[in-house]
C-alpha positions in Angstrom: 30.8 18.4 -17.4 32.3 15.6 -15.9 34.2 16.9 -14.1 31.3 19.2 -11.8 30.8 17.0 -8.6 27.4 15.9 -7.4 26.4 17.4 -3.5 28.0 15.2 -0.5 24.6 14.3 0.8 24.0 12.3 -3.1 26.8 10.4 -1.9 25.6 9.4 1.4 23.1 7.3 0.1 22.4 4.4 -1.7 19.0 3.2 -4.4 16.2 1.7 -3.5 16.5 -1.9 -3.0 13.0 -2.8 -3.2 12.5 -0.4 -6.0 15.5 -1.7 -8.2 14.9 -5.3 -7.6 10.7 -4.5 -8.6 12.1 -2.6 -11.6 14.8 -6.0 -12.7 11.8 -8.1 -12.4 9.3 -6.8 -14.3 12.2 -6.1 -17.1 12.7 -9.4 -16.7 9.0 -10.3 -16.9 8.8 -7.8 -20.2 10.9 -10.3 -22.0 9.0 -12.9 -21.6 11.0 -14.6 -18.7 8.6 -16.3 -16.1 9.5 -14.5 -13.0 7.7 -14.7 -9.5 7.7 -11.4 -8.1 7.9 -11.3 -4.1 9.7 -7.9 -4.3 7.1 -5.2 -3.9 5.1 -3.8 -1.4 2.1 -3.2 -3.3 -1.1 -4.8 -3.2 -2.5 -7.1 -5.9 -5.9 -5.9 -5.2 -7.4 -3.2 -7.5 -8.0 0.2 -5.7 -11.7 -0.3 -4.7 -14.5 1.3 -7.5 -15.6 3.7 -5.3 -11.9 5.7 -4.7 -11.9 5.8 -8.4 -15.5 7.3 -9.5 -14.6 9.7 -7.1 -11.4 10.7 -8.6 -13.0 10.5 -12.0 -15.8 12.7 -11.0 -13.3 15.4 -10.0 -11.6 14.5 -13.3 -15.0 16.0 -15.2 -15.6 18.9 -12.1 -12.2 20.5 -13.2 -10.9 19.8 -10.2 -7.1 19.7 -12.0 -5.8 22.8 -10.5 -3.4 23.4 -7.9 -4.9 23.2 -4.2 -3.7 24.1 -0.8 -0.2 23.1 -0.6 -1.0 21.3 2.7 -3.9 19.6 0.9 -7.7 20.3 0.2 -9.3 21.4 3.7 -11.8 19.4 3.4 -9.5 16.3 2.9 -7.4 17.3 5.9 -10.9 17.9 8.0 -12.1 14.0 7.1 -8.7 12.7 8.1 -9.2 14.2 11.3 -13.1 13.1 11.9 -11.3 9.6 10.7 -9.1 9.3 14.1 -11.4 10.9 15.9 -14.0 8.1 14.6 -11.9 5.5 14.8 -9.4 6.3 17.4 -11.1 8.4 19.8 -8.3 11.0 18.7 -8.7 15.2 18.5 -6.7 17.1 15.7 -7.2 20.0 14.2 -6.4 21.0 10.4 -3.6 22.3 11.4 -2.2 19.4 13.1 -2.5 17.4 9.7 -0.7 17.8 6.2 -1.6 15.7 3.0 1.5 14.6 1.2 2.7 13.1 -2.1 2.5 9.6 -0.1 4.0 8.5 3.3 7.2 8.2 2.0 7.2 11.8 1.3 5.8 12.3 4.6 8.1 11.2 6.2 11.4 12.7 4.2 9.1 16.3 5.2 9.4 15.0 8.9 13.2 15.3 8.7 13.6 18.2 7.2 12.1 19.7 9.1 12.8 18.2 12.6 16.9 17.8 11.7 19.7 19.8 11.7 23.2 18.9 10.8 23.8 16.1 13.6 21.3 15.1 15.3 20.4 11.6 15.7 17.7 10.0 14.9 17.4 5.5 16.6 16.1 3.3 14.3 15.5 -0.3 15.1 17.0 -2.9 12.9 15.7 -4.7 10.6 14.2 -0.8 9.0 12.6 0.3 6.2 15.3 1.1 3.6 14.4 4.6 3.4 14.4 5.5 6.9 18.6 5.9 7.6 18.4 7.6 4.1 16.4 10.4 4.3 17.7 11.3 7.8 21.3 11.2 6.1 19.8 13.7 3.4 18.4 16.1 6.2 21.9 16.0 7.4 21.0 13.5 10.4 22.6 10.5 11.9 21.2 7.6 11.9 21.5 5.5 15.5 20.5 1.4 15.1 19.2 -0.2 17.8 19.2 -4.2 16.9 16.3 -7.0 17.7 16.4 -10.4 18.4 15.0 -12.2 15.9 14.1 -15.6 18.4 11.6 -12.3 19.7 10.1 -11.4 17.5 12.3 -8.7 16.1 11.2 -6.5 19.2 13.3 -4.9 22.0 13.5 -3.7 25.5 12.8 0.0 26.5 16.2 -0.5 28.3 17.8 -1.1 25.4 16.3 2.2 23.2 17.2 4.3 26.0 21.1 3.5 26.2 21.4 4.7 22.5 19.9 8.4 24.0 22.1 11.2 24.0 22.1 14.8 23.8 21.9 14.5 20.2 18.8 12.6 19.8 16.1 14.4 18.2 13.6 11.1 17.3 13.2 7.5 16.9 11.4 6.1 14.2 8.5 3.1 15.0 6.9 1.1 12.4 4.8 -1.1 13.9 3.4 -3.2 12.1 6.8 -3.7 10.3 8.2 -3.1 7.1 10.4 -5.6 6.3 9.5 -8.4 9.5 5.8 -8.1 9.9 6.6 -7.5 13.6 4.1 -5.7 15.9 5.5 -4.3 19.0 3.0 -5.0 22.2 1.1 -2.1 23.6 3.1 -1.9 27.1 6.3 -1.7 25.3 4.9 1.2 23.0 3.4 3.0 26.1 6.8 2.5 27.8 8.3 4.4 24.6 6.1 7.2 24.7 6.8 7.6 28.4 10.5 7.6 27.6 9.8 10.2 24.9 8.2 12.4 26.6 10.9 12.0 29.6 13.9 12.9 27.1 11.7 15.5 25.2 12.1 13.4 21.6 9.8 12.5 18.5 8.8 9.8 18.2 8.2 9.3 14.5 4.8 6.9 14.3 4.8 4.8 11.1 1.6 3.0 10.8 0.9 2.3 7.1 0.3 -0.7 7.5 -1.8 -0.4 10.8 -5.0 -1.9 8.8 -2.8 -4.8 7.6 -3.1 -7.2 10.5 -3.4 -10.3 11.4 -2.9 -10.2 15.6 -6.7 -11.0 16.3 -6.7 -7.4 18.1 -7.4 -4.2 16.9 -3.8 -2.1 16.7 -4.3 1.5 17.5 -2.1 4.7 17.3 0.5 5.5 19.6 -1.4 8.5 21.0 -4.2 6.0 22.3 -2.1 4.0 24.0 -0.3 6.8 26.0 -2.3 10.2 25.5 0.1 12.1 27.9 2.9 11.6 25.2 0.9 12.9 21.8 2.7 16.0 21.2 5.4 14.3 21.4 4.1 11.8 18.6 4.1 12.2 14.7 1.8 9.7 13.0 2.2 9.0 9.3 0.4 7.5 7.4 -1.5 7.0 3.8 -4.1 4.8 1.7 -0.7 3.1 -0.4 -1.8 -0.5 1.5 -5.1 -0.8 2.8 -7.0 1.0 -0.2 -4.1 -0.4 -2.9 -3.5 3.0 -4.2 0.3 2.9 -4.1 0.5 5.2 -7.5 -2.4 7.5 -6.2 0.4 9.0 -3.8 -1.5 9.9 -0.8 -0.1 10.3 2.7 -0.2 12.5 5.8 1.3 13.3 9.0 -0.6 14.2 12.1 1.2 16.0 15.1 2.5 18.8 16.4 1.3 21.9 14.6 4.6 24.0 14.7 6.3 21.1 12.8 3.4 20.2 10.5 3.8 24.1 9.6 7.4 23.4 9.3 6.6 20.6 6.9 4.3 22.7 4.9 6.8 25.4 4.2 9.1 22.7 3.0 6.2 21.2 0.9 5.4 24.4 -0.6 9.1 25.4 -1.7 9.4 21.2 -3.2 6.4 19.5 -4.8 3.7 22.1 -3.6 0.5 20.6 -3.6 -0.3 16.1 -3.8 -1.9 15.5 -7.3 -5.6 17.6 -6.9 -7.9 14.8 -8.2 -6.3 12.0 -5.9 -7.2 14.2 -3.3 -10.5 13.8 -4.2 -10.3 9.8 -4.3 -9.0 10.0 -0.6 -11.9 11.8 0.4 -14.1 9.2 -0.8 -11.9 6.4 1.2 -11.8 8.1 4.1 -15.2 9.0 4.8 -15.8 5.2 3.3 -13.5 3.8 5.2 -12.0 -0.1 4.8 -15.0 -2.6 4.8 -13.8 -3.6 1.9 -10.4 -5.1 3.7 -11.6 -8.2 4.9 -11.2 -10.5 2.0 -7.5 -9.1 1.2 -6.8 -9.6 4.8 -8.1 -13.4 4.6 -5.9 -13.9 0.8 -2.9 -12.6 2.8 -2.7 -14.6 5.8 -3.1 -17.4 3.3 -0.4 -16.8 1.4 1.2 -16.0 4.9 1.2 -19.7 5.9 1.9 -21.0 2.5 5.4 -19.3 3.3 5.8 -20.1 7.0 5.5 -23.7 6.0 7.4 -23.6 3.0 10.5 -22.4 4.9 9.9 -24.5 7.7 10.6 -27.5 5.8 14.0 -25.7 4.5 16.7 -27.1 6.2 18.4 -24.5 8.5 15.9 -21.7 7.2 14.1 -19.8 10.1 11.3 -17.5 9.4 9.8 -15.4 12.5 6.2 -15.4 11.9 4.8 -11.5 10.8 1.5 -10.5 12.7 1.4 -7.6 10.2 2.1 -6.0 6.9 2.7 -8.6 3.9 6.1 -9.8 4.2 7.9 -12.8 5.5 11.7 -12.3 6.5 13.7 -15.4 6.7 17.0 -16.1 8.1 19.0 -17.7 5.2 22.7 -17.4 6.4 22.6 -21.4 6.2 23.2 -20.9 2.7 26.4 -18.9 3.2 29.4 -20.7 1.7 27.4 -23.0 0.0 28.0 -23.0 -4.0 26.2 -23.0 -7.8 27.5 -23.8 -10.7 27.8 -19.4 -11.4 30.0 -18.9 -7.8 29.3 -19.0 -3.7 26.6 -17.3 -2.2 28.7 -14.9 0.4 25.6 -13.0 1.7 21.9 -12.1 1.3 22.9 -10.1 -2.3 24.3 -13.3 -3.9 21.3 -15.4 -2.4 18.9 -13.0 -4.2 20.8 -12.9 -7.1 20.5 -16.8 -7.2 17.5 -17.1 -6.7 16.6 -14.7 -9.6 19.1 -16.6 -11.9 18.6 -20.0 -10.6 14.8 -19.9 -9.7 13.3 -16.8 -11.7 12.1 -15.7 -7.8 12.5 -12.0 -7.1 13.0 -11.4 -3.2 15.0 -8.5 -1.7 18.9 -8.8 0.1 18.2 -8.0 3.4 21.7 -5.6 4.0 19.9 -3.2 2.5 17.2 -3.8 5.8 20.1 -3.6 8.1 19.8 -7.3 8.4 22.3 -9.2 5.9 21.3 -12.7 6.8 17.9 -12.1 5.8 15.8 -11.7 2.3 12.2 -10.5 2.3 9.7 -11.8 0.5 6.3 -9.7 -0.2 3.1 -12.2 -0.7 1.4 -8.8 -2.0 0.8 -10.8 -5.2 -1.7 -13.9 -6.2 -2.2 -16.6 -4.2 -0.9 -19.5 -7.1 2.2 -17.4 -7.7 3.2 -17.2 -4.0 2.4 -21.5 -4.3 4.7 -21.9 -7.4 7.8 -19.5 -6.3 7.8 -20.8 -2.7 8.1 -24.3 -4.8 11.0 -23.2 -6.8 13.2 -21.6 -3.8 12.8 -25.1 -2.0 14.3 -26.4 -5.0 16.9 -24.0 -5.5 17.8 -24.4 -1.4 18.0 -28.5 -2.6 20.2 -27.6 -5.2 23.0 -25.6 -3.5 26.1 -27.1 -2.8 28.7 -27.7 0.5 
């Protein structure tokens, strides 16, 4: 058996970095080591009562049988009254799919958008999955790079010098996952012009839209440039702003020939999301997120306990996230510096000090596209994002020339 070889495209990619340093920590944590966790993207916060009477009162109703592949109807219809409501925006069910979660959302986006070679731009720092699944759809991945002095955004000149005849998307996740960046509204409408120009996707990543702390209100690509929403797929899910990460609930609303497409490729892979989450996303939807505020108020908090933290590590630079729930400092100071176990070379070996030195969990951020960087989530309680910003201060103190 050893000898049977795995498929090329299993070789293509790499494991989760957030996923395996989440998993090392709580292993860690299991032993009775006392770890601070920055690693996860996943809400402290309990998923709010009213999600979950819902799902248990489809629980009792039987409702624990295989549904529409695409998703209940009525789920699909209330995620289109919610844009309309809330954005201003018409779908129809047919322009909408429920998934198993936005990350599956987005590996049905594609496969079914992709063939063997086309290209797909992603701007550095990315999700880690994003260059991953386009490499398992038998895509390229093209990186455009940011400046981190602004902000981690870019120039609309820039994107469109990586276009060829080979591009088929780009991927936008604003706010971003790992910086926290959110790109302004006149570059975004400049984007969607370009797309619609070069006839491309643009894949529209906002899960964490509702996690945001730019004193405006962010809105979906299509609002800010309605000429270019066929050209626009927006994902998205409750993983974030309704903490139900394990409830795997996402969706993608766009085009109806490729939500058909994604469909089809749903159907012949997981088939339908779990039946009696479905239910639980019905509730939240037609809820909606009054329940955010509080969260939003406990995460800038521990926001600023970061920003000022590394700001008073020498040679540390931390761009400040209007968005999501990470902060992404610069730590290549610490390159060539030593501990008593070796040198710390890149953003790997600073992680892996960290959690050996300072039992603090953060991701490398190569795996980001960005190897000077680490990311820290402060998706966790307030005192715990107090104490492990503490002991990375004194872990930066103790490093060596």
């Amino acid at each position: 058996m050893k000898n049977i070889a795995l498929s090329q495209r299993v070789g293509k990619i790499k494991p989760s970095a957030t996923m395996a340093i989440t998993a090392k920590a709580k292993a860690l944590k299991a032993e009775g080591v006392d770890v601070v966790g920055f690693g996860a993207g996943e809400p402290d916060f309990d998923t709010p009562d009213f999600v979950k009477e819902a799902a248990i009162d489809a629980l009792r109703a039987g409702k624990t049988k295989y549904t529409p592949g695409a998703g209940i109807p009525e789920l699909r219809d209330a995620l289109c009254q919610s844009f309309r409501q809330e954005e201003g925006l018409e779908y129809k069910r047919e322009e909408t799919i429920i998934s198993s979660g936005g990350k599956h959302a987005l590996y049905n986006i594609f496969q079914a958008i992709l063939s063997d070679g086309d290209e797909v731009i992603i701007p550095i720092p990315y999700w880690v999955s994003f260059p991953d699944q386009v490499l398992l759809a038998g895509g390229t991945p093209v990186f455009l790079h940011t400046n981190e002095a602004e902000g981690f955004s870019f120039s609309v000149e820039d994107l469109e010098k990586l276009i060829t005849p080979k591009t088929r998307a780009m991927v936008i996740n604003s706010p971003s996952n790992p910086s926290g960046a959110v790109l302004g509204e006149e570059l975004l409408r400049d984007i969607a012009k370009l797309a619609v120009e070069k006839d491309i996707y643009i894949i529209w990543d906002e899960i964490y839209k509702k996690i945001n702390y730019s004193g405006q209100k962010l809105r979906s690509l299509p609002v800010i440039y309605p000429e270019g929403k066929s050209n626009v797929l927006v994902c998205g899910g409750l993983s974030k702003a309704f903490s139900m990460t394990g409830w795997r609930i996402g969706w993608t609303l766009g085009d109806a020939r490729v939500i058909n497409a994604m469909s089809m490729i749903q159907d012949q892979s997981t088939s339908n999301p779990t039946s009696f989450a479905q239910y639980g996303a019905l509730a939240a939807l037609r809820q909606g997120t009054g329940h955010i505020g509080p969260w939003l108020a406990a995460f800038k908090e521990r926001r600023d306990i970061l920003l000022e933290g590394f700001a008073r590590i020498e040679g540390v630079s931390c761009a400040r996230p209007e968005g999501a729930f990470y902060v992404f400092p610069n730590i290549s100071c610490w390159f060539g510096k030593r501990w008593e176990k070796g040198v710390i070379k890149d953003s790997h070996d600073a992680a892996a000090y960290l959690l050996d030195y300072a039992k603090v969990a953060v991701v490398p951020g190569e795996p980001f596209g960005s190897p000077e960087n680490i990311r820290l989530s402060y998706a966790l309680a307030t005192d715990d994002v107090r104490k492990g910003m503490e002991r990375i201060a004194e872990a930066a103190r103790a490093l060596r020339p």
